[in-house]
PDBQT receptor file of N, H, CA, C and O in Angstrom, charges set to zero:
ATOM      1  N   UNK A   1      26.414  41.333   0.925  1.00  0.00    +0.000 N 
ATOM      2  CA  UNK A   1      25.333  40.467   0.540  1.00  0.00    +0.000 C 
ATOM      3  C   UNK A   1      25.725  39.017   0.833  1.00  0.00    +0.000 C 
ATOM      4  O   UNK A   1      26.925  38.743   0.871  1.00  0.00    +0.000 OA
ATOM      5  N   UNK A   2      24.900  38.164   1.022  1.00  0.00    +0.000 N 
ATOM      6  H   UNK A   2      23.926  38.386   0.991  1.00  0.00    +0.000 HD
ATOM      7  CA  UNK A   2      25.157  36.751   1.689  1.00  0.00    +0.000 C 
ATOM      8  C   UNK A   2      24.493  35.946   0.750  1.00  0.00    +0.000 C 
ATOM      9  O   UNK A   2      23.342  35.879   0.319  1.00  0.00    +0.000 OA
ATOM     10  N   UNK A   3      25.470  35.399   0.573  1.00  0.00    +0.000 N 
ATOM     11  H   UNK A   3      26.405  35.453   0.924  1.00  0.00    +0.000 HD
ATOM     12  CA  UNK A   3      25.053  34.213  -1.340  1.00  0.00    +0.000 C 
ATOM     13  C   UNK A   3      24.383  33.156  -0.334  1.00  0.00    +0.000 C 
ATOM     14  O   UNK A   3      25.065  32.739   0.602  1.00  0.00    +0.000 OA
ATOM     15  N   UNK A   4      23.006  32.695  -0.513  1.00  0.00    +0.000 N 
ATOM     16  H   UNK A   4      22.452  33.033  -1.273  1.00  0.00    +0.000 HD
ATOM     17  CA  UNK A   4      22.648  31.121  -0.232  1.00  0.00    +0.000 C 
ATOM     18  C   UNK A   4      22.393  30.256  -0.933  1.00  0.00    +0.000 C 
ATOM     19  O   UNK A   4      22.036  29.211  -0.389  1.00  0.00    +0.000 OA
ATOM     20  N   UNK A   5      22.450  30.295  -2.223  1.00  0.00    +0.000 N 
ATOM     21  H   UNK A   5      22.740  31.144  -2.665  1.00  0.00    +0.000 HD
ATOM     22  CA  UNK A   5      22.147  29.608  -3.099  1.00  0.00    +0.000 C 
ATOM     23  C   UNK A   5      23.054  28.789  -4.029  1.00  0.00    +0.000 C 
ATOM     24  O   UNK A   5      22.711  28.385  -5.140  1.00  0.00    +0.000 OA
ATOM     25  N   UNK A   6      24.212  28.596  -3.470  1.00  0.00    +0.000 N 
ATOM     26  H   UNK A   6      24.491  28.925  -2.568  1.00  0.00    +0.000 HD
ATOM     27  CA  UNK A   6      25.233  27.658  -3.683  1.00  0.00    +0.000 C 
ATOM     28  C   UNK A   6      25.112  26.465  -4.002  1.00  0.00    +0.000 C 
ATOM     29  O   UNK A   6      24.242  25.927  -3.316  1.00  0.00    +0.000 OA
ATOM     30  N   UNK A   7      25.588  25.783  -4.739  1.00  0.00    +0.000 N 
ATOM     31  H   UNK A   7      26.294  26.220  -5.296  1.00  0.00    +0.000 HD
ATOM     32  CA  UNK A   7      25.785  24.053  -3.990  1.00  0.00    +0.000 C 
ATOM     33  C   UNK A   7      26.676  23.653  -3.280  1.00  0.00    +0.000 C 
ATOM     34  O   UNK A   7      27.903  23.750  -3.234  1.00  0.00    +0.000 OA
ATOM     35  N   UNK A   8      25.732  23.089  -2.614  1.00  0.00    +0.000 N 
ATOM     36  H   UNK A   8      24.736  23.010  -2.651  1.00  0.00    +0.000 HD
ATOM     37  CA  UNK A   8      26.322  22.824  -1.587  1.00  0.00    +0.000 C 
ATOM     38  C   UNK A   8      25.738  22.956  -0.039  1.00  0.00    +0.000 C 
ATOM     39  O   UNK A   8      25.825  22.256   0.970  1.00  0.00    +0.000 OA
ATOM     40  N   UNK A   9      24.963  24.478  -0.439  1.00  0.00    +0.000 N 
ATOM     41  H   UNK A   9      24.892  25.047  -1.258  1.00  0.00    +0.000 HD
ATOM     42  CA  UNK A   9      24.764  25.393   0.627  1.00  0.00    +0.000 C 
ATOM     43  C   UNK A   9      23.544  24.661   1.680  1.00  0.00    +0.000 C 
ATOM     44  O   UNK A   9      23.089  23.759   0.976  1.00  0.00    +0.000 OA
ATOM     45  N   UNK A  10      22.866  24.629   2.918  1.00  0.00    +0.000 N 
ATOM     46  H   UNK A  10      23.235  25.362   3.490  1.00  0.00    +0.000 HD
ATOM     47  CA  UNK A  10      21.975  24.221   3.293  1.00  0.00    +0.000 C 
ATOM     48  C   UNK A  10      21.200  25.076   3.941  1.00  0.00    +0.000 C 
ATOM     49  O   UNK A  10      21.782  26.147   4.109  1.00  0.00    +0.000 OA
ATOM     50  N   UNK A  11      19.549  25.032   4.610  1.00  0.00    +0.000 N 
ATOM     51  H   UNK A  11      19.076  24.161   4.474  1.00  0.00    +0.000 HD
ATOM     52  CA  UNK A  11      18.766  25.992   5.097  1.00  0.00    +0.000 C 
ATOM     53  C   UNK A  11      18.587  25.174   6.224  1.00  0.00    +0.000 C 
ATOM     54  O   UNK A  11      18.196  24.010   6.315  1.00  0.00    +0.000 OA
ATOM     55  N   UNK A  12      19.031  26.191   7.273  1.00  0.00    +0.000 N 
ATOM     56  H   UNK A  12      19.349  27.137   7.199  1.00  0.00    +0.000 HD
ATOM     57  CA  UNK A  12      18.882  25.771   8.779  1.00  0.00    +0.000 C 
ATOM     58  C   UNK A  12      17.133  26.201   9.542  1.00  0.00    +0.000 C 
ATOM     59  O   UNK A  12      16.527  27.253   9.343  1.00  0.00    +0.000 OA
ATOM     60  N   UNK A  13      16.871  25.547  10.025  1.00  0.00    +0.000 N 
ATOM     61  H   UNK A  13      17.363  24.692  10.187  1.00  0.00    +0.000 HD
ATOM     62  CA  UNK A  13      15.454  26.067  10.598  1.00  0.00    +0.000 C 
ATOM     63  C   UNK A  13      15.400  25.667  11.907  1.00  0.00    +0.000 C 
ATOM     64  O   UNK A  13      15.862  24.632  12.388  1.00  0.00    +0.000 OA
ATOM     65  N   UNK A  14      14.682  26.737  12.566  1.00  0.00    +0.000 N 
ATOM     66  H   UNK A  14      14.307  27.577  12.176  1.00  0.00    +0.000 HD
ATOM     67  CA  UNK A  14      14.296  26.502  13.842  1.00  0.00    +0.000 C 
ATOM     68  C   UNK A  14      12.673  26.543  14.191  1.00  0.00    +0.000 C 
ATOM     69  O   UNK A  14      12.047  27.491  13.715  1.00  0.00    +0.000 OA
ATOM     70  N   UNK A  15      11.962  25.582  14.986  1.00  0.00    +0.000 N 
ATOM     71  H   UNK A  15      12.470  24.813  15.373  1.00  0.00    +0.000 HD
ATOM     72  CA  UNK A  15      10.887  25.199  14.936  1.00  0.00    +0.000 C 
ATOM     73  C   UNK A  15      10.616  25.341  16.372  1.00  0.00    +0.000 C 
ATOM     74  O   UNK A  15      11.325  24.698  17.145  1.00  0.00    +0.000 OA
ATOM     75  N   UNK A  16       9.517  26.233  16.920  1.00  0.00    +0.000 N 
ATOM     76  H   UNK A  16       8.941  26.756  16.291  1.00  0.00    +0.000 HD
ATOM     77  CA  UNK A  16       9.217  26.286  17.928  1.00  0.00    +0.000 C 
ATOM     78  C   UNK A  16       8.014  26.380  18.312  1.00  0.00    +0.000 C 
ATOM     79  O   UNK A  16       7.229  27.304  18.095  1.00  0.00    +0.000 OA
ATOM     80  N   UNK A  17       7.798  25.118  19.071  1.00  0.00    +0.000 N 
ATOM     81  H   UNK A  17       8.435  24.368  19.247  1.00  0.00    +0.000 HD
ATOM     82  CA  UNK A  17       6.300  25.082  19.923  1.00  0.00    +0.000 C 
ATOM     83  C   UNK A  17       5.756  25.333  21.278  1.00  0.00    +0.000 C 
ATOM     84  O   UNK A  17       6.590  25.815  22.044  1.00  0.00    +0.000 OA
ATOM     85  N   UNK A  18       4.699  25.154  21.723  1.00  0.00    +0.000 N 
ATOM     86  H   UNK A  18       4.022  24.762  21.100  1.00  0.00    +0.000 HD
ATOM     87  CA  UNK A  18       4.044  25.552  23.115  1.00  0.00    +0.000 C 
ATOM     88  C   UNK A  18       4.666  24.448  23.913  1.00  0.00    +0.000 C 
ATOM     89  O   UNK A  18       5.007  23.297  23.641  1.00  0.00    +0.000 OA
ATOM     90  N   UNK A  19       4.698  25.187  24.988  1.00  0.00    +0.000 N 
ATOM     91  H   UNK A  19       4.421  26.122  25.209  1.00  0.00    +0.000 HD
ATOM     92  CA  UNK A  19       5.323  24.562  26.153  1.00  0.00    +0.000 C 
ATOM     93  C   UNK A  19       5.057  22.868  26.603  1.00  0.00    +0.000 C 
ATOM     94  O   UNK A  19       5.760  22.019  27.150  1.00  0.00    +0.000 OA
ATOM     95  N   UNK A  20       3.557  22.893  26.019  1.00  0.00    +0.000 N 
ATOM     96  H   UNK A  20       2.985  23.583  25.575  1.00  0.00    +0.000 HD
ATOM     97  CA  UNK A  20       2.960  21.142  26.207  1.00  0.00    +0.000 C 
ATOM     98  C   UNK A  20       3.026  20.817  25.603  1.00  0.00    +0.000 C 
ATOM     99  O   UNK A  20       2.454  19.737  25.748  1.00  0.00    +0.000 OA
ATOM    100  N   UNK A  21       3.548  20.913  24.303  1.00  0.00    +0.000 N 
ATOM    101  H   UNK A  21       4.013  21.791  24.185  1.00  0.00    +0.000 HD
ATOM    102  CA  UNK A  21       4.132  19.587  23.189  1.00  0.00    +0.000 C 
ATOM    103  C   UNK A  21       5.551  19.550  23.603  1.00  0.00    +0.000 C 
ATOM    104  O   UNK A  21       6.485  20.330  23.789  1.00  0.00    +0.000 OA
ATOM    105  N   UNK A  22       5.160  17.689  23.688  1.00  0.00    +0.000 N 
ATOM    106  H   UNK A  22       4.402  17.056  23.536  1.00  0.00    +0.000 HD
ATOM    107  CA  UNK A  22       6.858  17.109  24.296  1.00  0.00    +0.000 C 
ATOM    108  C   UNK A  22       7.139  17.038  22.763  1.00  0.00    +0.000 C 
ATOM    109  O   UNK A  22       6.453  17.026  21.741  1.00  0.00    +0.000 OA
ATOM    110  N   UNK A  23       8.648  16.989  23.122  1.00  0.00    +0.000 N 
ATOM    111  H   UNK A  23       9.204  16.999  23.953  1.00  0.00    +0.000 HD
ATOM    112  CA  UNK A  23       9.408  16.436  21.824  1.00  0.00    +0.000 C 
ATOM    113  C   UNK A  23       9.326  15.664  21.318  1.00  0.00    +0.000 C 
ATOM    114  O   UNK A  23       9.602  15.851  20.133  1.00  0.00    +0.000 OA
ATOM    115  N   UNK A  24       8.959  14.366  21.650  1.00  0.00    +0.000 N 
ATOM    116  H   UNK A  24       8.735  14.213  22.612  1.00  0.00    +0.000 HD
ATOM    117  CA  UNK A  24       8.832  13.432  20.830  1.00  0.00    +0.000 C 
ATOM    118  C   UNK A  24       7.721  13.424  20.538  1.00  0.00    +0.000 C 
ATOM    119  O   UNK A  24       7.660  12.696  19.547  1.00  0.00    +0.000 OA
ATOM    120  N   UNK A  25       6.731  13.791  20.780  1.00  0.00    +0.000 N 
ATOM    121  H   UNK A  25       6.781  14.382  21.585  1.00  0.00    +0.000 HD
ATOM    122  CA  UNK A  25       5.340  14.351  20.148  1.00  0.00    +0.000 C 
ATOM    123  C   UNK A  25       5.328  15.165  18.731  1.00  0.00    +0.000 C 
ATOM    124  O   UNK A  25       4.745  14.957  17.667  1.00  0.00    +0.000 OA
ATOM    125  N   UNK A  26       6.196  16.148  19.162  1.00  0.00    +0.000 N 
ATOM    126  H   UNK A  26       6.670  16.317  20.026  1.00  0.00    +0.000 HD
ATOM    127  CA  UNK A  26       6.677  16.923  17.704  1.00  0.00    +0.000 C 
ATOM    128  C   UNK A  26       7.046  16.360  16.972  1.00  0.00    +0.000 C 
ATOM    129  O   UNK A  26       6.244  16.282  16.041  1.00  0.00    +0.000 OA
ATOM    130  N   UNK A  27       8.114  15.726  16.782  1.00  0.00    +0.000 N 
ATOM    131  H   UNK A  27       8.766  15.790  17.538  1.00  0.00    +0.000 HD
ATOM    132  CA  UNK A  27       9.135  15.099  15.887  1.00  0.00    +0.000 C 
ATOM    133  C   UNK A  27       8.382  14.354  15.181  1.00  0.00    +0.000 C 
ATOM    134  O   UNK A  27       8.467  14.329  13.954  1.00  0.00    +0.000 OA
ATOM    135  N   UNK A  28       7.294  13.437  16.059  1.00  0.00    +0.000 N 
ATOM    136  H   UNK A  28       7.225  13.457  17.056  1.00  0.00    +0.000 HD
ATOM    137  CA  UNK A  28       6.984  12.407  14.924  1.00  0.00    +0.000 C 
ATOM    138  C   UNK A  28       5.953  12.757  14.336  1.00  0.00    +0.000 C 
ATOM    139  O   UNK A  28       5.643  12.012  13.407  1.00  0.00    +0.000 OA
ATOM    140  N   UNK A  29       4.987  14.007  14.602  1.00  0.00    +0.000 N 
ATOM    141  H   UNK A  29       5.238  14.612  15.357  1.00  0.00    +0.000 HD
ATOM    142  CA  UNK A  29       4.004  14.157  13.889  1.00  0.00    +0.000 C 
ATOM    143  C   UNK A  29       4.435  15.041  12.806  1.00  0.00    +0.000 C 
ATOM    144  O   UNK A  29       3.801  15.047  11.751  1.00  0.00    +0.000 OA
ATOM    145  N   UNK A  30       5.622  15.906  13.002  1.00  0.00    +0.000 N 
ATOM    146  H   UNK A  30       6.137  15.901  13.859  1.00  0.00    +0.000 HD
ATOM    147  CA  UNK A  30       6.340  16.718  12.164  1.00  0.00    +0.000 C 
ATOM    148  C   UNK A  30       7.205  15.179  10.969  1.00  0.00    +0.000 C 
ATOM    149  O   UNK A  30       6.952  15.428   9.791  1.00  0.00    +0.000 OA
ATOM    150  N   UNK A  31       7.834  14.190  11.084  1.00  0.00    +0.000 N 
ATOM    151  H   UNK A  31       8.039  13.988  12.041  1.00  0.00    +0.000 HD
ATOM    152  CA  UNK A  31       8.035  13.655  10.599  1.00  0.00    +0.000 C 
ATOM    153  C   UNK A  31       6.928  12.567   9.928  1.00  0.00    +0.000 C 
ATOM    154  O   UNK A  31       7.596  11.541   9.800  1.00  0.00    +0.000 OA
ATOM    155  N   UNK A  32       5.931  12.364   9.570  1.00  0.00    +0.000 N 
ATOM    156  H   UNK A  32       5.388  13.198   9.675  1.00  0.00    +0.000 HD
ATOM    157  CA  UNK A  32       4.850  11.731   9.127  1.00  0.00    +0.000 C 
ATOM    158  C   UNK A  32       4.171  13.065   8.737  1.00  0.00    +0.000 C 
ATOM    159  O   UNK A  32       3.189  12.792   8.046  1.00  0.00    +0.000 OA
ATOM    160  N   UNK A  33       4.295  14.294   8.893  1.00  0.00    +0.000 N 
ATOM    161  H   UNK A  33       5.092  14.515   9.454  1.00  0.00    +0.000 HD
ATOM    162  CA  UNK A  33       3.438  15.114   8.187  1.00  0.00    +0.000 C 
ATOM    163  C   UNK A  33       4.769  15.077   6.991  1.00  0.00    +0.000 C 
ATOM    164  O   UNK A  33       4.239  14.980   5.884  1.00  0.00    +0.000 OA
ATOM    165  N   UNK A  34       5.837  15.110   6.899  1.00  0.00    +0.000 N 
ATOM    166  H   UNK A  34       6.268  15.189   7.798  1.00  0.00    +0.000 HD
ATOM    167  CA  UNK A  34       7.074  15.494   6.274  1.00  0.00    +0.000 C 
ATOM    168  C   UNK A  34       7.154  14.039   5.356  1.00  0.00    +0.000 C 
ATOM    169  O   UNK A  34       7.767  14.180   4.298  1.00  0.00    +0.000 OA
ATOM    170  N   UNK A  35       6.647  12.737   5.606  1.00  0.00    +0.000 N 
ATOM    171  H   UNK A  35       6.149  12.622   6.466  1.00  0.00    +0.000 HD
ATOM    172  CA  UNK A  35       6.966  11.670   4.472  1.00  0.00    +0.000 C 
ATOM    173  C   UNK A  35       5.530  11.624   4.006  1.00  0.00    +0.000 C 
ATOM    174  O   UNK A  35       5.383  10.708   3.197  1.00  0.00    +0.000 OA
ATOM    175  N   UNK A  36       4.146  12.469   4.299  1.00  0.00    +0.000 N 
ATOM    176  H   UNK A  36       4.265  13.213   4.956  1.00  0.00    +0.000 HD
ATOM    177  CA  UNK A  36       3.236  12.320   3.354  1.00  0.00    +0.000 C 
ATOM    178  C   UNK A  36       2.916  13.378   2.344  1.00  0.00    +0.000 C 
ATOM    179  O   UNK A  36       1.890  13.385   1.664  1.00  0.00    +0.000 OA
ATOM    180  N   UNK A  37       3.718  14.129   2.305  1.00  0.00    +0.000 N 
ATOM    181  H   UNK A  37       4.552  14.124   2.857  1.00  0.00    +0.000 HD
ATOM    182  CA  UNK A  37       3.662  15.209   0.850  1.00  0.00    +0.000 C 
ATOM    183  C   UNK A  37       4.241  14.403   0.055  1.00  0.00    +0.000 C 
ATOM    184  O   UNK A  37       4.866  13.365   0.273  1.00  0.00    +0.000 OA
ATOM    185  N   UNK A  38       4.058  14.805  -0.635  1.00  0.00    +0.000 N 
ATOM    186  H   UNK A  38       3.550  15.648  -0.812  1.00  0.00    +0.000 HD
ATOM    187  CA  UNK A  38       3.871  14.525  -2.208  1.00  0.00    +0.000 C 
ATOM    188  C   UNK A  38       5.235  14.951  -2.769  1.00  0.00    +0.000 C 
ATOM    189  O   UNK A  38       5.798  14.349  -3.683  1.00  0.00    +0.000 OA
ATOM    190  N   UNK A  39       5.641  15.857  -2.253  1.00  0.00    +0.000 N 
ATOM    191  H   UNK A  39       5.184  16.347  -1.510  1.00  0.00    +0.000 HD
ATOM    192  CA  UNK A  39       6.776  16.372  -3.116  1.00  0.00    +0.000 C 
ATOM    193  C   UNK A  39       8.047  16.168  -2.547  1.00  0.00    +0.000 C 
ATOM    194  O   UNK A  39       9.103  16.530  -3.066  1.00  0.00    +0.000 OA
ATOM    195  N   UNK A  40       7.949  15.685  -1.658  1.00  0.00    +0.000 N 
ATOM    196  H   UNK A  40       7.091  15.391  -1.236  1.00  0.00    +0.000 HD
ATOM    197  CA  UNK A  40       9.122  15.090  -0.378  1.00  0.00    +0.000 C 
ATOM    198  C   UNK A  40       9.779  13.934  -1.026  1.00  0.00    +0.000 C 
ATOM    199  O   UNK A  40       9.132  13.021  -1.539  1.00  0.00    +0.000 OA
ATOM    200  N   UNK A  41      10.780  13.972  -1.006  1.00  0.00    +0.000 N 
ATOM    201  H   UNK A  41      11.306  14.714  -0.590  1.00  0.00    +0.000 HD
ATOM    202  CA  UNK A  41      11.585  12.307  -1.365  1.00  0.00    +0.000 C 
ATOM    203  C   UNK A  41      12.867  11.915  -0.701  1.00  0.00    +0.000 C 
ATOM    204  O   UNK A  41      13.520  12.950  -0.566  1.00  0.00    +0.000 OA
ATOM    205  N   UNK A  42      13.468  10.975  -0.264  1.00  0.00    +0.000 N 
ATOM    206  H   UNK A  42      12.938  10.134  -0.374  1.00  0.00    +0.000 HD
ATOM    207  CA  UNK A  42      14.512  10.958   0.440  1.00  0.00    +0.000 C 
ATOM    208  C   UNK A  42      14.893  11.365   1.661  1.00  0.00    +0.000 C 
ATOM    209  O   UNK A  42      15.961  11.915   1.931  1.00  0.00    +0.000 OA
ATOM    210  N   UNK A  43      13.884  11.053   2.516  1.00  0.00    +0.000 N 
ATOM    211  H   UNK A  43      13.017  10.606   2.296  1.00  0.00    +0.000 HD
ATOM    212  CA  UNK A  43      13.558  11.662   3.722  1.00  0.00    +0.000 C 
ATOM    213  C   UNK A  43      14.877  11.009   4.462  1.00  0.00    +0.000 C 
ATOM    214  O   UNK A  43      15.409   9.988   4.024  1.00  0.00    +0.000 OA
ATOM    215  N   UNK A  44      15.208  11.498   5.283  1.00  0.00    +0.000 N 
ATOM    216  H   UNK A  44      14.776  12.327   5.638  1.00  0.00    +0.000 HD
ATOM    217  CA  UNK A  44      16.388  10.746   6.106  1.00  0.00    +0.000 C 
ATOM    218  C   UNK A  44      16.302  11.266   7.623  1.00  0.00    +0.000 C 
ATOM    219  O   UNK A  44      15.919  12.434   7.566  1.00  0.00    +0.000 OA
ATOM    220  N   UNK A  45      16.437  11.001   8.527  1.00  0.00    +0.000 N 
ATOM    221  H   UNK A  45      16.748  10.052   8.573  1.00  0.00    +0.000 HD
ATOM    222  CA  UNK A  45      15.872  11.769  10.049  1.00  0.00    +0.000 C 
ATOM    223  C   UNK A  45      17.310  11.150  11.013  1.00  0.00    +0.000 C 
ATOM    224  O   UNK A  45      17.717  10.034  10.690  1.00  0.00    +0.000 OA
ATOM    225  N   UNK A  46      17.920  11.770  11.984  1.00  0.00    +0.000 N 
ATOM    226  H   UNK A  46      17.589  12.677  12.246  1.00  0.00    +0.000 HD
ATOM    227  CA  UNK A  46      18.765  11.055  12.729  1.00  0.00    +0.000 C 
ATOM    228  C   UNK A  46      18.475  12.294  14.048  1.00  0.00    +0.000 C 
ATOM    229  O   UNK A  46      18.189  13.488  13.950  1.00  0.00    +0.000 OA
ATOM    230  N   UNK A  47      18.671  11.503  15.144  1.00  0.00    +0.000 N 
ATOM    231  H   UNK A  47      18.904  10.534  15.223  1.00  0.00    +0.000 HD
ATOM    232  CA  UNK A  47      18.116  12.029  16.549  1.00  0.00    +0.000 C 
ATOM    233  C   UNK A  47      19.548  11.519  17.130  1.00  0.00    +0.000 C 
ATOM    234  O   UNK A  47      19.686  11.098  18.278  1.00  0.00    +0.000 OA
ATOM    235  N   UNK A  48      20.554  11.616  16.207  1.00  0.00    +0.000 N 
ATOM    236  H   UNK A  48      20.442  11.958  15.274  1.00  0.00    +0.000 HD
ATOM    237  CA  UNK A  48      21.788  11.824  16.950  1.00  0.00    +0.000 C 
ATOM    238  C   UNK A  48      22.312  13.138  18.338  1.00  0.00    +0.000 C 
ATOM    239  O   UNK A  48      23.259  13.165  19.123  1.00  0.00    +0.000 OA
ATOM    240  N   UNK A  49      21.329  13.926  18.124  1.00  0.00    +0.000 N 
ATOM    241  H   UNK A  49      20.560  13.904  17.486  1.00  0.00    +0.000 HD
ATOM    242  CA  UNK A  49      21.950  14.862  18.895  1.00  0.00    +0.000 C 
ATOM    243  C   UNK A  49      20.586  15.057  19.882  1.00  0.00    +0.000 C 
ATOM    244  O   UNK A  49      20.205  16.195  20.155  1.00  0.00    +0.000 OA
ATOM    245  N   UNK A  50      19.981  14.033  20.322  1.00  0.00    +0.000 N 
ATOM    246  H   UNK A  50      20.290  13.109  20.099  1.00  0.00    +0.000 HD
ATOM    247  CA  UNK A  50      18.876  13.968  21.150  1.00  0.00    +0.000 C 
ATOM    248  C   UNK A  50      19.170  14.710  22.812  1.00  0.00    +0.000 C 
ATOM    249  O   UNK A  50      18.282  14.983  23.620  1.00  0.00    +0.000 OA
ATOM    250  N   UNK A  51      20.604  14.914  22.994  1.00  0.00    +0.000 N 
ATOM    251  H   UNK A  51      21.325  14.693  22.338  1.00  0.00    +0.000 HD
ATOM    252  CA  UNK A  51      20.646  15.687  24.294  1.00  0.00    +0.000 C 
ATOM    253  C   UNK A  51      20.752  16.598  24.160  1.00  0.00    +0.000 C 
ATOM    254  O   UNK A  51      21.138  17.226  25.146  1.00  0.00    +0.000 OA
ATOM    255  N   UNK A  52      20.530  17.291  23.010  1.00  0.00    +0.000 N 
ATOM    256  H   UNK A  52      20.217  16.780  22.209  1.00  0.00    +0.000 HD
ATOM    257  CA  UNK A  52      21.101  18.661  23.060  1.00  0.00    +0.000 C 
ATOM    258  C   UNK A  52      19.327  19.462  22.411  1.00  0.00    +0.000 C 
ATOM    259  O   UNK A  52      19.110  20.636  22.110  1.00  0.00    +0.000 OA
ATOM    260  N   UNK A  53      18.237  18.118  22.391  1.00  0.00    +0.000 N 
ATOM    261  H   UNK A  53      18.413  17.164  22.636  1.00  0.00    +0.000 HD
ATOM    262  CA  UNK A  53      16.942  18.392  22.003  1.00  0.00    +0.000 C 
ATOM    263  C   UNK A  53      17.071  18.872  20.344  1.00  0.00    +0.000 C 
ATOM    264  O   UNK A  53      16.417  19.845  19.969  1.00  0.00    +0.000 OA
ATOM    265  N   UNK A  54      18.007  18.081  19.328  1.00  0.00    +0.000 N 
ATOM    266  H   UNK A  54      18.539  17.291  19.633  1.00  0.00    +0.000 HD
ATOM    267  CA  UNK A  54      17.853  18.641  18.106  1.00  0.00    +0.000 C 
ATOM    268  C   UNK A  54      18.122  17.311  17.764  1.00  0.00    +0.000 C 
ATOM    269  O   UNK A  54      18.548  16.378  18.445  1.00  0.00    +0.000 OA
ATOM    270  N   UNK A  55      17.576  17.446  15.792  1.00  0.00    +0.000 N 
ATOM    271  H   UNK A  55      17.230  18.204  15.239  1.00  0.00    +0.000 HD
ATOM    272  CA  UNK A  55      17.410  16.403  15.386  1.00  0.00    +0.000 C 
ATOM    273  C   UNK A  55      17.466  16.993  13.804  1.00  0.00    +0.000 C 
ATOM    274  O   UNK A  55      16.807  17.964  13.433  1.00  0.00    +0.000 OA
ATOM    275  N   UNK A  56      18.398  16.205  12.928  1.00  0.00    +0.000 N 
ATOM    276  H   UNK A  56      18.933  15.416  13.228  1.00  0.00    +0.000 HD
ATOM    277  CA  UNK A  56      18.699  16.339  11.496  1.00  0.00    +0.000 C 
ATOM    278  C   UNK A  56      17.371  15.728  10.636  1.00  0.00    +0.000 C 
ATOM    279  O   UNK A  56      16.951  14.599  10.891  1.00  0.00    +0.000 OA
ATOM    280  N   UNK A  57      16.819  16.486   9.710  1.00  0.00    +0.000 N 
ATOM    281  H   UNK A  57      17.161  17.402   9.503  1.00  0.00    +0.000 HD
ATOM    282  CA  UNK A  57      16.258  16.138   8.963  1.00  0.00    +0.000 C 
ATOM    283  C   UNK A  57      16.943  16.174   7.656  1.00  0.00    +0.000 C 
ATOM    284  O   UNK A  57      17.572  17.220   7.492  1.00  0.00    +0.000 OA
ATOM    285  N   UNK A  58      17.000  15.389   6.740  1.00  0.00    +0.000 N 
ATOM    286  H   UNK A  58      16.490  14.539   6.873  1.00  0.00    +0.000 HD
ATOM    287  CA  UNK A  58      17.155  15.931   5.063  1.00  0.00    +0.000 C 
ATOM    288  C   UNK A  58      16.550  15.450   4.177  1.00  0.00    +0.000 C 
ATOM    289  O   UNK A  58      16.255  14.262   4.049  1.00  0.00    +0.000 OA
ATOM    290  N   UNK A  59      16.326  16.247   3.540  1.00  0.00    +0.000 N 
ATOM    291  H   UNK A  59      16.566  17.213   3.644  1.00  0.00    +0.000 HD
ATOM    292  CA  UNK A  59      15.115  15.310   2.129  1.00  0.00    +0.000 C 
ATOM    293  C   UNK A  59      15.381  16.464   1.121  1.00  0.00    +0.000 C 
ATOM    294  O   UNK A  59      15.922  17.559   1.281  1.00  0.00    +0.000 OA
ATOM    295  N   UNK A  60      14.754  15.787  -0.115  1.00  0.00    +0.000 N 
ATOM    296  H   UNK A  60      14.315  14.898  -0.244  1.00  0.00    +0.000 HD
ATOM    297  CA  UNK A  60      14.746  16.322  -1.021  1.00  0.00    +0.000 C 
ATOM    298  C   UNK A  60      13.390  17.261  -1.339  1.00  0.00    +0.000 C 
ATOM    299  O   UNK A  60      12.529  16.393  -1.195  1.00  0.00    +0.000 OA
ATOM    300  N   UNK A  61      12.592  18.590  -1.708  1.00  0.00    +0.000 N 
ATOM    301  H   UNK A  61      13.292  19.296  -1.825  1.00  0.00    +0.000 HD
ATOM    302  CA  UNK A  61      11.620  18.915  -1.796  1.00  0.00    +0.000 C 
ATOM    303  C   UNK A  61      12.023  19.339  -3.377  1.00  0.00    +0.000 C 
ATOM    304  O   UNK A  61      13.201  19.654  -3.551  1.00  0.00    +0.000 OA
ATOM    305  N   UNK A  62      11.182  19.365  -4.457  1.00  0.00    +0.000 N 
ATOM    306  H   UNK A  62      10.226  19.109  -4.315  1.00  0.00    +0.000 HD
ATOM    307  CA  UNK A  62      11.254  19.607  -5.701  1.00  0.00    +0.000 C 
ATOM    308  C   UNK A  62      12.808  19.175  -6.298  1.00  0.00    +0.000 C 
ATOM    309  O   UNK A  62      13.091  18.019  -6.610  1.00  0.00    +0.000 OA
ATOM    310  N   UNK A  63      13.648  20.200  -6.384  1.00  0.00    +0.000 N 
ATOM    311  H   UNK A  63      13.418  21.140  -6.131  1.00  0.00    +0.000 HD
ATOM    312  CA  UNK A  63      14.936  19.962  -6.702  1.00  0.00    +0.000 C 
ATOM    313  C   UNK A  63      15.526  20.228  -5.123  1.00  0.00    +0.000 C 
ATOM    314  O   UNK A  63      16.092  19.240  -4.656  1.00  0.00    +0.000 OA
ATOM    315  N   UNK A  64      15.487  21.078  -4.495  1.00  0.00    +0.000 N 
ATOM    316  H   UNK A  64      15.027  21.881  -4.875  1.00  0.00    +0.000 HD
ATOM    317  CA  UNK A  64      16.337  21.477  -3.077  1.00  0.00    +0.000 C 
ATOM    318  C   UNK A  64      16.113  20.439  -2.496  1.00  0.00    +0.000 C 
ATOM    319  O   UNK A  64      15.118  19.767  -2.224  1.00  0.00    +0.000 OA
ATOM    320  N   UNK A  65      17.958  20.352  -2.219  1.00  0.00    +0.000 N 
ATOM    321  H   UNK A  65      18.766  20.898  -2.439  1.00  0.00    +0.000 HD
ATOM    322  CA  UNK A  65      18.041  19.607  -0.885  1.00  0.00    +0.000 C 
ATOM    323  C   UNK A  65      18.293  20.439  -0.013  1.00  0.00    +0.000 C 
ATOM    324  O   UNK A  65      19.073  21.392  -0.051  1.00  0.00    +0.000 OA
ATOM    325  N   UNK A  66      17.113  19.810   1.412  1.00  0.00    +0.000 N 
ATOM    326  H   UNK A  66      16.480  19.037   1.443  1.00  0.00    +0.000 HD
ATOM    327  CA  UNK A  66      17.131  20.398   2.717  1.00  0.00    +0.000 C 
ATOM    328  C   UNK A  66      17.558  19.552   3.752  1.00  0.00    +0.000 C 
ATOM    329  O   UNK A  66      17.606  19.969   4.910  1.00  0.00    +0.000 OA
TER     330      UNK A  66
């Protein structure tokens, strides 16, 4: 059995769209849909790893940090 619910622990996601949404199309409508909920806080975004086409999100949703 595989414990995820640690502290500490984090939830990885993979997000995949149609071939004609560019990336930076995604990102930012995915990031402005992601700082107007309500339950979102501490949004933090880094596009450090922009060659490799990935990008860190973390925020807080209720109590979980993601």
């Amino acid at each position: 059995m595989i414990i995820l619910h640690v502290p500490g622990a984090d939830i990885d996601a993979l997000c995949v769209a149609p071939r004609h949404v560019e990336r930076a199309e995604f990102f930012t409508s995915f990031i402005e849909r992601l700082q107007s909920e309500p339950g979102i806080r501490d949004l933090r975004v880094s596009d450090l790893l922009s060659a490799s086409y990935l990008f860190l999100a973390l925020f807080v949703f209720g109590d979980l940090l993601l």
